[in-house]
N, C-alpha and C positions, 0 to 999 in steps of 0.2 A: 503199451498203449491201453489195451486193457485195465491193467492195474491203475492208472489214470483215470479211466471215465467211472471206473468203480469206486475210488475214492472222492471221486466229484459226488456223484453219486451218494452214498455215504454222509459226505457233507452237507450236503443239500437236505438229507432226511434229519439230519443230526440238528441243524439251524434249523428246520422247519420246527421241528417240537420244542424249541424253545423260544416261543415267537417276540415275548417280550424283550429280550434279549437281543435276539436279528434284530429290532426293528430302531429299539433305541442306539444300537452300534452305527445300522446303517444311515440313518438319519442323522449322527453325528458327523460318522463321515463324511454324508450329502452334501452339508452345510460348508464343510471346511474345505473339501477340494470344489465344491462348485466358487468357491468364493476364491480360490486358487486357481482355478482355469482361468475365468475371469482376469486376475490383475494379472496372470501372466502373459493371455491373448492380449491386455493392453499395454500392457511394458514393450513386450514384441513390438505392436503395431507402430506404437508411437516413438518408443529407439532405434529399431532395425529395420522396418521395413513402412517407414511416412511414406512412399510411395510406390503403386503397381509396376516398377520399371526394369529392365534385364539387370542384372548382377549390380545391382544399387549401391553393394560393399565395395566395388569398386569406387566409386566417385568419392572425390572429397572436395574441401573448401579451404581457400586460401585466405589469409589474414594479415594484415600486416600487426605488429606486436611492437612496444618498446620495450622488454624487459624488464629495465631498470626503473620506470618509472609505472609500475605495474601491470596487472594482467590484463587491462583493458585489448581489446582487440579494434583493427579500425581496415576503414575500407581502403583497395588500395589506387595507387595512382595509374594512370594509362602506359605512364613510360617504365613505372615496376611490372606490369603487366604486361607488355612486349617483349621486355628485356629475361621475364620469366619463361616466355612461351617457345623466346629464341634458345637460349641457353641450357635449359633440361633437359635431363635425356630417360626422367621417370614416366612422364604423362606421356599417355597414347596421344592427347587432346587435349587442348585447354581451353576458356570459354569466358568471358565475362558481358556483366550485363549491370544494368540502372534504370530507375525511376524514370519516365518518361513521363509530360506534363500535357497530356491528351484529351482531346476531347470532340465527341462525333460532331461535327456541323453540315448543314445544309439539310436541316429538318428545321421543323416546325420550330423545337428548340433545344437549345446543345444540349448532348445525354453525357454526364462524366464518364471517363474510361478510367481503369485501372490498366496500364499499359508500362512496359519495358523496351528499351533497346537493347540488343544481345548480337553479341560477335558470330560471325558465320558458324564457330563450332557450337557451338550452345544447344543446339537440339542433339547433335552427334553423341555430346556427353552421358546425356543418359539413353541414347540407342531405340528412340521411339521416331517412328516415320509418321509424317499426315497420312489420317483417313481421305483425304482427298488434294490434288495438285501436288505441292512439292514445297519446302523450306527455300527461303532467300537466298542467293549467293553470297550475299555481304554488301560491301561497298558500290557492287555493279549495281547494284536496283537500289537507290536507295529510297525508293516509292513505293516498295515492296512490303507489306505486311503480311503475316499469317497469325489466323484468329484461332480463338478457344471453340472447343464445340459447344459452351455454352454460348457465348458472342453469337456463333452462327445456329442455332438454335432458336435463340433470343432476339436477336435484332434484326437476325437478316430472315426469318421466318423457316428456317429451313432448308433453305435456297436452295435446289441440289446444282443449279449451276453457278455455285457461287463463284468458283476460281474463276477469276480473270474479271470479275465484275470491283467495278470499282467504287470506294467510298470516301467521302471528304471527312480529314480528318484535320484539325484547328486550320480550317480554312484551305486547303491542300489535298489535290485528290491522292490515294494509293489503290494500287491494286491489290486483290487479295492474291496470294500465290499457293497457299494450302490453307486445311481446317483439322486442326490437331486433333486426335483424338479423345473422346469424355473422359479417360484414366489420366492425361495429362492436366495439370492443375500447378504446374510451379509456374513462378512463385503462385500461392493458390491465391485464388478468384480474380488472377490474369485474364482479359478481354481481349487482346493486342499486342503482339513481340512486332518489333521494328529493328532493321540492320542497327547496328551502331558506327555512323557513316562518321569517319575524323576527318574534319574538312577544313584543316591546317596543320602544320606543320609543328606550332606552339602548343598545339590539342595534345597531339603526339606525344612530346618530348617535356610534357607537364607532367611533374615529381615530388612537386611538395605535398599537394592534397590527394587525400585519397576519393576517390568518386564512384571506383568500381568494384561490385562484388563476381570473387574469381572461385567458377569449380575447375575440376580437370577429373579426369579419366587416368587411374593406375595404367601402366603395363603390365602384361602379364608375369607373374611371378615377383611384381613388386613389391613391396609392403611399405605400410605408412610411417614405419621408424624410418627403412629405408628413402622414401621421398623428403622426411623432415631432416633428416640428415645431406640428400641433397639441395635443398633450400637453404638450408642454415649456409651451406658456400657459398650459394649465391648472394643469398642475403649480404652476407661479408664481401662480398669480391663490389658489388652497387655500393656497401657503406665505405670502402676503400676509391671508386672511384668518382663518388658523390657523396663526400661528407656534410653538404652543408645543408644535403636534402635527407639523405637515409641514413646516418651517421646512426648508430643506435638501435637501427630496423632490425627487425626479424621478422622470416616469414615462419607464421605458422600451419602446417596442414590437419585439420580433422577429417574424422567420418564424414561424411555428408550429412547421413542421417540426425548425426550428433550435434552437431552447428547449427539446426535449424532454431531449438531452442536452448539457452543454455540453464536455465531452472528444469526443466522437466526431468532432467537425469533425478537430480536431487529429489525430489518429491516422491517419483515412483519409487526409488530405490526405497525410502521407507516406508510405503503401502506396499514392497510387493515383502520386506522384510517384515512386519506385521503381519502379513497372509501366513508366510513360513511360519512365525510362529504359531499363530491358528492353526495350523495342520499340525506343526508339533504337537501342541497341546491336544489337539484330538484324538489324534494318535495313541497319546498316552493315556486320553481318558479309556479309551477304549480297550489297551492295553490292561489297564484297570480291570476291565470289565471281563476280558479274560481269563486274568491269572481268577478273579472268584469266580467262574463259570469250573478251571479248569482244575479249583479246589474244592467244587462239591462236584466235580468228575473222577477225583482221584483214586475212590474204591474201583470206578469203572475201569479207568484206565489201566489200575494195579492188576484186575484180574486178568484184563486183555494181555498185561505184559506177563504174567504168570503161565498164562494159556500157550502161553508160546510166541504171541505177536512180538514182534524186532522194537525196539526202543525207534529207529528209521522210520519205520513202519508209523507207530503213534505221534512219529513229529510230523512226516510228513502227512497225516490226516487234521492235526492241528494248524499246520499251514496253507492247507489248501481251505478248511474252515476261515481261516484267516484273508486268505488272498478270494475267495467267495465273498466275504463281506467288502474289503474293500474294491473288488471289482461293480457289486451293488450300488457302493456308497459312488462310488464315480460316476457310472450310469444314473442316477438321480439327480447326482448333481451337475450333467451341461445341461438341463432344461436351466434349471435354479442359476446358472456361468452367462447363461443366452438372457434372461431375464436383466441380470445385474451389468451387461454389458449396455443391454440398452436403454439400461434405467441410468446409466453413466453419460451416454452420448446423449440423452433427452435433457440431462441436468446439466448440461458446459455449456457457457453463452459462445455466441458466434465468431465473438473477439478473440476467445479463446482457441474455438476450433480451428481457425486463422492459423494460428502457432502452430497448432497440434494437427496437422493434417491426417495423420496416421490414425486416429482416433476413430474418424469416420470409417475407416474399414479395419477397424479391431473385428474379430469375429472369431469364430469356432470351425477354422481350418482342419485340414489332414495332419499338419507340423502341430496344435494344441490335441488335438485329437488322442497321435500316438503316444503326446508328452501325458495326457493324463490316464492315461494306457499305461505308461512305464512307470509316474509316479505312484498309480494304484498299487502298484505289483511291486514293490520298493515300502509299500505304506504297509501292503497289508502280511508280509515279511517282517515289517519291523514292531509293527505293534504284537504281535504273535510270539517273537522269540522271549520273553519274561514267562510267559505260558509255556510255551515249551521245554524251556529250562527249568520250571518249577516240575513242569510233571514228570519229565522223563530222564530225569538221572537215576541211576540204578540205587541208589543210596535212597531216593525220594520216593521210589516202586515199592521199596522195600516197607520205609516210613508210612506210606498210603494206605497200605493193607495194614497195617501196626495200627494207624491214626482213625482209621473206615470201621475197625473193631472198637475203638475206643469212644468213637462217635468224637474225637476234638482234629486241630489242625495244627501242625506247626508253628512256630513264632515266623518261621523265614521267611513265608507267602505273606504276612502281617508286614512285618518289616518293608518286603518289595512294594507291596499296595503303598501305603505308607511313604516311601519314596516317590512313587510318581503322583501321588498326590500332593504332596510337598512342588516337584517340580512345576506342577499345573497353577499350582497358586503363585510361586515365582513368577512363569512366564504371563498369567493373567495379570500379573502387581505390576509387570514392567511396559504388558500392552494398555493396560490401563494410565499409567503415567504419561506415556509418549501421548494417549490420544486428548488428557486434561492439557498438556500442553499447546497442544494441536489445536483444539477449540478455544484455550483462551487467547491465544495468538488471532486468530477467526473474533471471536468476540471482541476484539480489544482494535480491531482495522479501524480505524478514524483516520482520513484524511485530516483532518486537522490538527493527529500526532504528527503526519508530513510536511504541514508546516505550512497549508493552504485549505482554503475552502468552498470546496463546489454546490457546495446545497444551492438551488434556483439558479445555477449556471446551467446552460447551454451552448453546446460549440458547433462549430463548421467551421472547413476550411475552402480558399480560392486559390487558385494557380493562376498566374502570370507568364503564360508560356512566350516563347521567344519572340516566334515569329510575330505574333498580335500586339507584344509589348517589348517594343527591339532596344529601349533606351532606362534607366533608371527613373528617370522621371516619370516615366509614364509606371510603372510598379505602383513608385510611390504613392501618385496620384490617385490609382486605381482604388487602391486601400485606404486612403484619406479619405476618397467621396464615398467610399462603403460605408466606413467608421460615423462619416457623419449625418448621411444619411439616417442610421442606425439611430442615431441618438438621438435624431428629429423625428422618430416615430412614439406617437404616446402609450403605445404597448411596451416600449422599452426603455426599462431606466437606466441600462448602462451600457456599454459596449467598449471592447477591447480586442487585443490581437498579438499572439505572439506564437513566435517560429515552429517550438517545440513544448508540448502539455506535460505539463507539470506527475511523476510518480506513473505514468505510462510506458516507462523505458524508451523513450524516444529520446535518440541524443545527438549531440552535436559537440564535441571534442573539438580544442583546437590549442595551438599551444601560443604562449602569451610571454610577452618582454615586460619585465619591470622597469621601469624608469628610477635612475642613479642605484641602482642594482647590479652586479658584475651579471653576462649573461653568462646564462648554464650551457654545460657542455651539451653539445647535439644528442648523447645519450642519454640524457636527463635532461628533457625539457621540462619545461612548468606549463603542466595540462589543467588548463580546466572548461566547465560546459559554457556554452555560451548562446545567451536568449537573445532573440529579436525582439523588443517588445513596442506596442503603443504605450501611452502617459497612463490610461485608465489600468492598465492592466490589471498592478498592484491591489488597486482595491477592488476589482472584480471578483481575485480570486483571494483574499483576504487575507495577503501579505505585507506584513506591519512593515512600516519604512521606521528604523531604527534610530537612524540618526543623516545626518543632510536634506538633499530633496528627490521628492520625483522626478520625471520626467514632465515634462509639460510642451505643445504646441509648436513652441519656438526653439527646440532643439531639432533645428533641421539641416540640410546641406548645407546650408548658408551660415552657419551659427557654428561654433566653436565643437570640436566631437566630443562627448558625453562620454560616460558610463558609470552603472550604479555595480553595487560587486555584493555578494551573500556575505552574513557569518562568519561563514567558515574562510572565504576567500578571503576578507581583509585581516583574518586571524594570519592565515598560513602566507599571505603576499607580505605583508608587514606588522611584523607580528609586536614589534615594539614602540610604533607610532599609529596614530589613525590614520584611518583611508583616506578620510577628507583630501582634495586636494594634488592628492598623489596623482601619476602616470600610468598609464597601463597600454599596450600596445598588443593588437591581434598580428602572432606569426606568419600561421597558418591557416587558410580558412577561403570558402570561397566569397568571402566578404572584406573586401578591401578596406584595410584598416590605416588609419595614423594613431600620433600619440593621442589617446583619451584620459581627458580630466574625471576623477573622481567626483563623483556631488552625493553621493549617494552610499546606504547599505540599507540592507532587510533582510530578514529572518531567511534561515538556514531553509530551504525546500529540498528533502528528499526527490532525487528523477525517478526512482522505479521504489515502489513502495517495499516490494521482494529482498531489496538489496539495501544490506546494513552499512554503507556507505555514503556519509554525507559528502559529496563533492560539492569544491566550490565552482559560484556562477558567475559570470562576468555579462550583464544586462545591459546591453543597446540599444538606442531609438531604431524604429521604424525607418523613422526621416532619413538618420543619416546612413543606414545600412538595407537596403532595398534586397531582398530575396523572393523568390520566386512563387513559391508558396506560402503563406501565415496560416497558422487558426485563430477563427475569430471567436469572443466570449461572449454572450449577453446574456444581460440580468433582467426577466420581464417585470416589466409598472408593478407595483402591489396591485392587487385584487384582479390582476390580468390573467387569464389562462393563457398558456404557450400554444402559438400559435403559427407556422410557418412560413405562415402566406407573409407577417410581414417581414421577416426574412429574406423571403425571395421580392418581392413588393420593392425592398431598399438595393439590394443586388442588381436587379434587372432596371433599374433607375439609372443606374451607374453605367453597366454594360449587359445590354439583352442578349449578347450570346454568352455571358460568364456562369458556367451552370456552378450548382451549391455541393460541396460533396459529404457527406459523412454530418447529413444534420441529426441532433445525439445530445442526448442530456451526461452531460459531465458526470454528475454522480453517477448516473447509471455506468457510463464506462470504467470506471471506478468498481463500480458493484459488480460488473461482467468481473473485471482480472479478480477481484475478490472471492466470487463464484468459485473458480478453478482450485484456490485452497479451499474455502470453502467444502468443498466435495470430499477432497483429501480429507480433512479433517472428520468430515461423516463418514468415511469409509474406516479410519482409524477409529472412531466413536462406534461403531459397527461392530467392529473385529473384538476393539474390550469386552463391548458386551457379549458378546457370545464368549468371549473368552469365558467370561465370570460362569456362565448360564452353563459351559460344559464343567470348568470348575465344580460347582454348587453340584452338576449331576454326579461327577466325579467322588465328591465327599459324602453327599446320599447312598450311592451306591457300596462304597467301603463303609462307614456308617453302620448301613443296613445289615448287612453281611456280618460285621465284628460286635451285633446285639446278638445275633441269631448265632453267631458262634460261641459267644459267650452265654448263651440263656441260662445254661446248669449251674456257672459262674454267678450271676446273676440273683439266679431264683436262691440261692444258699444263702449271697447276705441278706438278702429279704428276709428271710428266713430265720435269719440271726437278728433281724430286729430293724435294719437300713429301709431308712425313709426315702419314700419318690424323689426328692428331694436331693437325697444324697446320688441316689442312682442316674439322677440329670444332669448333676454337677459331676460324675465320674463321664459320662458320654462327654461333656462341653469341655470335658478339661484334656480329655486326648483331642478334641479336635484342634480346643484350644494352640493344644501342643503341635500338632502341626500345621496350625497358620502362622504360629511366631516363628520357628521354622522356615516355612516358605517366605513370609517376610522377612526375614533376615537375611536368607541366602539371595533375596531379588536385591535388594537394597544396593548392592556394589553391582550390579548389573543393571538398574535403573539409572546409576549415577554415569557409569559408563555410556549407555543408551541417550542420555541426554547429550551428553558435549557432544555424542556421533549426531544427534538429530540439530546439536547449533551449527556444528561446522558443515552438513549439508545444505539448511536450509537456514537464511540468513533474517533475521530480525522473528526466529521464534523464542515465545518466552518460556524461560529457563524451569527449569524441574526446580522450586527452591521447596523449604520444607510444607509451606501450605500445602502443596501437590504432592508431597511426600506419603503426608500424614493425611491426607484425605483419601488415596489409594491404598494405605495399610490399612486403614478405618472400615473403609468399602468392603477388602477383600476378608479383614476378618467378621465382619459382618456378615457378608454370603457365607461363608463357613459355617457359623455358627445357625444361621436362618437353614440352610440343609442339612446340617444334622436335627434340626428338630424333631420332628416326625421317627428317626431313628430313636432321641431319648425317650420321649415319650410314649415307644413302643415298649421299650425297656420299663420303663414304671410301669406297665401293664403284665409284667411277666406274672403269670400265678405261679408262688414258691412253692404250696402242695403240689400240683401238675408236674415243677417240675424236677421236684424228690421224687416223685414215682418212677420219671420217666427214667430217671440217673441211672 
């Protein structure tokens, strides 16, 4: 123990007298594990642990899958959902829940809710009790609700006697029965969980569509191959006794955590593989900065090993020198980890955070804490061991004292420098590629490569909840006199409506019958999305109708059923005649379908801007397919400023308790999911650059070093007659030589780096040679710009000075 705090000790005196040294090592390090703490408290927060709740790796989410006609995933039906919960013998609990169409009345005037229906087990599942009352029985109370702590915070002021006090809710009193706790937030910015009360028998034993989303609760000692393995029998044993509903099915089980989004894996994984590399390369700069610290140590160290001290002895004083600094550079950098986490969470719009729930409590834990504890002590081991192996081989003790009389160095510390300088400029050339991709992917988002266009659109959407509108026609209705309302106010020049927004990820699957077409087997149905839309839509959001007509007025109940079809759908539905004319029939869906006439196509619209698949659309009237919800579009008058009042003004004409939910400028929700790469893309744009900046310190440093070692060298051809000139062009031509070098060995590591960053993240643009060649441009350029000051220290050598000093 002793011998320990002595060579602490030691250390500590030994770094102190060479401050410029400590100070650039440490603040290299600073930089790179604080920027490392950071993305890996957010990886953490936002894969493993989105929320504060007991053993969270327990829970997963159910899906229903068709394999065969891809990986899409889809919600499931109530009768796969009982028939799951009876049968397994994995889940402790299982749970499902949906969208509920809520909203407060008996105020002034209706406040929209964000609200769900959820099966008895649903709070069981992740093992969080009310702060106050008690969770729902289920079916028995089905006037029961339990609120958010924000709800009861928010609306009901506090209440502390809330429970039992009762609120009207679409016209309907319930009682409150508990008030969850502020850590509780699923699904997040929930107001209202409601029984999910089946109050028939056809509700029940409904299999074709799916409606509900399913978690469940492991057993103990289960695991998630284990449960997918039990599903998958099941799945089989439903598609054996119900082919003509599940024929095809599979259930698929994830993480919970995992499920919530399914881009976020992909992205983190290369901002936190970009971080790694930034610590690599720190590492090795600083390993750099070592091995010449611990080549003008070498007479010291020779004689210390001559004196008697143990070769153990002089490693381990070089290690603990080493594990000194990186314990430093880690300590500097969670202020610098705490900063970049909250300059992260200040820059992700709301939309996002939505998704990302875990975000909001990324932070600098005891679990980042020890991690950057163990990776210091792992860091500063590894950057150390090149130093140690240069100085203390018995063969190198010997050479020291040989080389310390001779006043020169070895070639082999030359060589080693040398290598990890090379490797700095590879892994700089490879972070710098990824992150030009990154940004021109970011610079290049236009909505209107989607295939639509939101500029001066604005949306909101209306619900049509049961009880207030118990028949179709009154839906209809609803939305007709909104619509036209809309378009008799002279603030607004256009107005429209459709089910699901355009490059949002909002989708609606359903599977579809071709007319004089053989139908496909149950395992391969023909899926594709399917829009609600009003006549104006199209040209709201500036989607070209290609060929037939719009919609228009008179495509209603009463009028023959319609549909207009994408691109891509009358390529892939009838790939050798036009759509014109054709048939098309909706299977599945909770929109009662007959055969529909084609009149229609228009340009191909991306649903999720994220995702490099164009799927086809199959577009519906309004009139003749009435759902429950729409969003509505409008375009304001020229020279009008947006203004909401007549928004609500045309709303409340129609129906005064219909409140307005989610009024939002389109582009802007557009620019929020855009934000999100966005970030990514600067955090990658972040990491090059420091990449370069320790690079550049990396090449000054060895540089500097192999002028001053070469001076004697140096001063002789001077000497002999070599011009500044020649002596600039001898520095620019080793450096030269190791940035072709370094770009040469990243080159097949960039090309590799690219296809891992397409097949992660889908519609980024490709590494082609512009990007190639502007990264090898870059980086030999930082090269040569930091040996400057090195050559032209060298043309200052005085040749007399230094023949005397020879």
């Amino acid at each position: 123990m002793n011998t320990m705090v002595s060579e602490i000790r030691l250390a500590v005196r030994t770094l102190a007298r060479s401050r410029a040294y400590t100070v650039v090592a440490v603040l290299t390090l600073a930089i790179s594990m604080g920027a490392t703490t950071a993305t890996f408290s957010l990886s953490d927060a936002i894969i493993n642990r989105p929320f504060p709740f007991p053993r969270l790796d327990r829970v997963v989410a159910l899906t229903t899958t068709i394999p065969k006609s891809g990986s899409a995933r889809y919600l499931v039906s109530p009768a796969d959902f009982f028939d799951w919960s009876e049968r397994n013998r994995v889940f402790a609990s299982m749970a499902s829940f949906r969208g509920w169409d809520a909203q407060m009345t008996g105020t002034r005037e209706p406040q929209p809710l964000r609200a769900f229906v959820v099966s008895p087990q649903f709070f069981a599942i992740f093992g969080v009790a009310p702060t106050m009352g008690r969770v729902f029985a289920g079916e028995s109370e089905p006037h029961s609700i339990v609120v958010s702590h924000a709800f009861w915070r928010e609306r009901l002021k506090a209440d502390p006697n809330a429970v039992g006090r009762a609120i009207e809710l679409n016209g309907q009193a319930y009682s409150i029965a508990g008030v969850m706790p502020r850590e509780f937030d699923y699904p997040t910015y929930t107001d209202v969980w409601a029984p999910w009360v089946v109050t028939s028998t056809p509700e029940r034993a409904q299999r074709a569509n799916g409606t509900m989303e399913v978690l469940a609760r492991l057993k103990d000692g289960v695991s998630i191959p284990a449960a997918q393995a039990e599903m998958s029998v099941i799945a089989a044993g439903l598609a054996r006794q119900h082919p003509d509903t599940d024929a095809g099915r599979e259930a698929m089980v994830t993480s919970f955590a995992r499920s919530l989004d399914p881009y976020a894996g992909g992205y983190l994984a290369v901002v936190v593989a970009a971080v790694v590399f930034l610590l690599v390369l720190a590492c090795a700069n600083v390993a750099n900065l070592q091995l010449l610290r611990a080549t003008t140590r070498r007479r010291e160290l020779a004689i210390r090993a001559a004196l008697g001290a143990a070769r153990a002895r002089i490693a381990r004083q070089l290690l603990s020198e080493g594990v000194l600094l990186s314990l430093s550079g880690a300590a500097l950098g969670l202020p610098l980890a705490r900063l970049m986490l909250t300059w992260i969470r200040n820059g992700v719009p709301e939309l996002v955070m939505r998704h990302l729930p875990g975000m909001a409590r990324a932070g600098l834990d005891t679990r980042m804490l020890l991690w950057t504890f163990v990776a210091s002590l792992i860091s500063g081991a590894a950057f150390t061991l090149p130093a140690v192996w240069q100085a203390c081989g018995k063969a190198r003790m010997v050479e020291g004292l040989q080389e310390a009389g001779r006043g020169t160095v070895g070639s082999g510390g030359r060589r080693l420098r040398s290598a990890l300088v090379v490797g700095e400029l590879a892994l700089a050339m490879v972070l710098l590629t990824c992150a030009v991709a990154m940004l021109r992917t970011v610079s290049g988002l236009d909505p209107t490569k989607e295939g639509f266009n939101p500029a001066n659109v604005y949306t909101f959407s209306l619900r049509a909840p049961q009880d207030r509108f118990a028949s179709d026609a009154a839906v209809t209705n609803l939305y007709r006199e909104v619509l036209r309302r809309l378009g008799e106010s002279p603030q607004i020049k256009r107005a429209a409506a459709i089910s699901e927004l355009p490059a949002l990820a909002d989708t609606r699957t359903v599977s579809v019958a071709i007319e004089n077409q053989p139908a496909p087997p149950a395992d391969r149905p023909i899926l594709a999305e399917l829009r609600v839309v009003s006549p104006e839509c199209f040209r709201t959001l500036g989607i070209a109708v290609q060929s037939g007509r719009s919609f228009d007025p008179h495509d209603d109940a009463a009028a023959e059923p319609v549909a207009m079809v994408s691109a891509s759908a009358a390529q892939r539905f009838w790939p050798h005649q036009g759509p014109l004319g054709q048939r098309v029939r909706i299977v599945s869906s909770e929109v009662a379908s007959k055969w529909m006439r084609v009149v229609g196509t228009v340009g191909d619209v991306n649903q999720f801007y994220l995702d490099a698949e164009i799927r086809p659309v199959i577009f519906v009237p309004y009139l003749q397919h009435p759902i429950r919800e729409m969003n509505f579009l409008v375009q304001p008058a020229a020279g009008t400023e947006w203004a909401t009042a007549a928004v609500s003004a045309a709303v409340s004409e129609v129906d005064r308790g219909q409140p307005v939910f989610g009024l939002d400028s389109l582009s802007q929700e557009f620019v929020d999911l855009g934000g999100a790469v966005g970030l990514i893309a600067t955090l990658m744009g972040i990491f090059a650059m420091l990449s370069l900046i320790l690079s550049a310190t990396g090449i000054y440093a060895v540089m500097h070093y192999s002028v001053v070692e070469r001076t004697a060298e140096i001063g002789i051809r001077m000497a002999l007659g070599a011009q500044p000139a020649q002596v600039s062009r001898m520095v620019f031509t080793e450096v030269l030589r190791v940035a072709g070098v370094g770009v040469g060995l990243a080159l097949p590591v960039t090309w590799a780096s690219g296809r891992v960053l397409s097949s992660l993240l889908a519609g980024i643009v490709g590494q082609g040679a512009w990007t190639l060649t502007s990264a090898a441009l870059l980086v030999v350029a930082t090269a040569l710009g930091s040996s400057y000051l090195p050559a032209r220290r060298a043309t200052r050598i005085d040749p007399l000075a230094t023949i005397r000093h020879t």
